[in-house]
N, C-alpha and C positions, 0 to 999 in steps of 0.2 A: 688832665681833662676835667671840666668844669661836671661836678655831680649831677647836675642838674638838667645838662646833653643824654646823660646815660641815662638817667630815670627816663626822663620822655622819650630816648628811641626804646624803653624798655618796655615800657607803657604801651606804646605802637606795635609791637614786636608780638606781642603778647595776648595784645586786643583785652587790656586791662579792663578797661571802662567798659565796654558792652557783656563781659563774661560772666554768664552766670556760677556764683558759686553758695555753698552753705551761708543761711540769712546772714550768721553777723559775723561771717569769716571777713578778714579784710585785705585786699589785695595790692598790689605797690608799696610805695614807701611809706614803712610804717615806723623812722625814725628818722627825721634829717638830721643827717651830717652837715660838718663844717669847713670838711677839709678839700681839695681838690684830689681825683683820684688817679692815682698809678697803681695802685694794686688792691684786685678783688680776692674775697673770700666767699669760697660756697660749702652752706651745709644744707645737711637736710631740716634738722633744730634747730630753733632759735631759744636753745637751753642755755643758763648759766654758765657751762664748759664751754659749751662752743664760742662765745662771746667773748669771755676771757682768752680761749685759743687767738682770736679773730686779734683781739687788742691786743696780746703778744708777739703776734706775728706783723704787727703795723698794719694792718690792712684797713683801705679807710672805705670801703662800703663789702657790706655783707649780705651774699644772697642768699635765699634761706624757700626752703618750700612750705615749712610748715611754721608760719608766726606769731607774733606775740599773743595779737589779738584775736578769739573767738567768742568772747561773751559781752559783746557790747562794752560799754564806757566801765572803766571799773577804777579802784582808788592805788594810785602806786604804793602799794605797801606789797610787803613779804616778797615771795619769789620774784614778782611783777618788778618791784620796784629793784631786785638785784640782779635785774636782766637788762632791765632800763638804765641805771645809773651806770657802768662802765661803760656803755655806747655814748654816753652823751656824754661823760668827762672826756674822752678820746675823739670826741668828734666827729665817730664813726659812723656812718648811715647806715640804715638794715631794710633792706629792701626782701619783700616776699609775696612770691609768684603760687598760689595753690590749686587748685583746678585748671584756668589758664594756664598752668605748666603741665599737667596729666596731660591734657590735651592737645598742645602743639602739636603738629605735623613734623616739624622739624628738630625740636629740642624735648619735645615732648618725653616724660618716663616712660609711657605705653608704647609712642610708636618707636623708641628706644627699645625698648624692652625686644619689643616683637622684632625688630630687625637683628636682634643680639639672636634670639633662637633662631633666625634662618626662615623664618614665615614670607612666604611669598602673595602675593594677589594681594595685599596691602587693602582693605577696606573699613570705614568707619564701623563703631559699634560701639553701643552702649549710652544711652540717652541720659543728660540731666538736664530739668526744665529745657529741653529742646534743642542742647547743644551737645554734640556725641564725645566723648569724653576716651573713649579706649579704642581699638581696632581688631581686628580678626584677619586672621590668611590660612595659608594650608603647610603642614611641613612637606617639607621634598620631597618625603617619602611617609608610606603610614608606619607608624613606630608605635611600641607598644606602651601605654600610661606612663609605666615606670622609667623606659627612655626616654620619653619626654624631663620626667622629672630628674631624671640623672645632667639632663642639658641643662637642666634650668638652675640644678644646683652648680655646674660648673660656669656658667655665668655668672651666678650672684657670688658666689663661691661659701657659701650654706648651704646649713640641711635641707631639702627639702619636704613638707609632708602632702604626700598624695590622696587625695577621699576617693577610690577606684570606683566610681559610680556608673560610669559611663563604658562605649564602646573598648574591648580589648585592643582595636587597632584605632589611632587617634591620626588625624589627617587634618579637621580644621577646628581652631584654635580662639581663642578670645581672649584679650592679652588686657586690663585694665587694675595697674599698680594701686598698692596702698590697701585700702578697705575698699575691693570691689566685690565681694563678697555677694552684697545685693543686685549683682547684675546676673546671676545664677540665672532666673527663669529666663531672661532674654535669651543666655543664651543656648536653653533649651529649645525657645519659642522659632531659632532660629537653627538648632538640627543640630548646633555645635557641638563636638565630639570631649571638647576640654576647656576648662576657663584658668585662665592664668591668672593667678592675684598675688598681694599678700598677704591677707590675713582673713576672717571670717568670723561669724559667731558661732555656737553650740550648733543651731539647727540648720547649718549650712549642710554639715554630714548627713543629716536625714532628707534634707531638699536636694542633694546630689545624689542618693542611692532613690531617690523616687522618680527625681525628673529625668535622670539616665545621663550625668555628664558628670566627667571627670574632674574634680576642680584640685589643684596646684597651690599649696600657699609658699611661698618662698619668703616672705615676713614683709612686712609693713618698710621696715627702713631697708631693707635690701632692695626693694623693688622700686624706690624711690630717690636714689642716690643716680640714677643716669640724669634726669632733668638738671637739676644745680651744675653739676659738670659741667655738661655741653652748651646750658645756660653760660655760665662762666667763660668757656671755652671761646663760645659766639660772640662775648662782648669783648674780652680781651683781645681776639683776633682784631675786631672792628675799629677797638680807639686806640691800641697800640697798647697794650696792658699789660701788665705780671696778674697772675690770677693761681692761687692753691684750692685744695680742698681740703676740709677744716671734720672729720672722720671722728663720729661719736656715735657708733652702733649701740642701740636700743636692744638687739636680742628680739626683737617681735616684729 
């Protein structure tokens, strides 16, 4: 399949072009390749390891959630440039989806996330510059913080750590992967009993034992590894593909 079929139904797929994401995050194809493609690779990194994994295993476009570029135009030298170089000697294309992936409905990490715990009533939640980014539902039953966080460690299959700020019986839920940390007073503002994330800053624990909600960090790349997947999943299904997952945990 011609690379360049796959980028633009990806592009479409994804609503690349109108999505808002951080100013100088960059989203799509952020390396063209050379090659025609039978077989994808998805990470959550577009780290040195992964790239080499990617180039080992023949794969000629890699999809990635988190990419090369976030600080505008910069000189390929150092790490940059040994992230760059084996993609473009192999030909290999690196395509990456960042908020337009949190976000999907369909492939999305969060509404991943939330349908992995069993969260029902499925609704948006969680605003960036005006486009909802995570979702909220209810569990089946009200469960206590800590069962929550026992589900969500068997999901990611991590530790989980719990900030117990909130209600002792948890019922509705706000599910936004990665760094949603900052979506805490929303979902206060909106009654929510728990916030589902990955990671947080220092005064996440003090905003969670004052605004009364439970927040969940299950780590950064654990809660971020459904998107690439089902991404991967959804395109290989589409153009006839082999497609792996290319598994470089961060720890956070």
């Amino acid at each position: 399949m011609k690379m360049e079929s796959i980028v633009e139904y990806m592009d479409r797929y994804l609503s690349i072009g109108g999505h808002p994401d951080y100013r100088l995050a960059y989203n799509g194809i952020q390396v063209e390749g050379t090659r025609d493609v039978s077989r994808i690779g998805a990470a959550v990194d577009a780290s040195i390891a992964t790239i080499e994994d990617a180039v080992a295993a023949d794969v000629d476009l890699l999809l990635v959630h988190h990419g090369l570029f976030w600080g505008g135009s910069a000189p390929l030298t150092g790490p940059l440039y040994k992230r760059v170089r084996p993609l473009m000697l192999a030909g290999l294309g690196l395509y990456s989806a960042h908020l337009p992936l949190d976000a999907h409905p369909e492939v999305g990490n969060c509404a991943l996330l939330a349908r992995a715990l069993e969260l029902r009533d499925l609704e948006r939640f969680g605003s960036y510059e005006g486009v909802e980014v995570g979702w909220r539902g209810r569990t089946p039953e009200p469960v206590e913080p800590s069962a929550l966080a026992s589900a969500l460690g068997d999901v990611l299959g991590v530790g989980v750590h719990l900030i117990d700020g909130g209600p002792t019986e948890v019922r509705s839920v706000g599910v936004v992967t990665g760094g949603g940390a900052s979506f805490l007073r929303d979902a206060a503002e909106l009654g929510l009993d728990a916030l589902v994330t990955g990671e947080g800053p220092h005064h996440t624990f003090i905003d969670a034992m004052e605004l009364g909600v439970n927040v969940l960090f299950g780590g950064h790349y654990a809660t971020e590894t459904f998107g690439v997947r089902a991404l991967a999943q959804h395109v290989a299904d589409r153009f006839d593909l082999e497609w792996q997952f290319l598994d470089h945990p961060s720890g956070l």
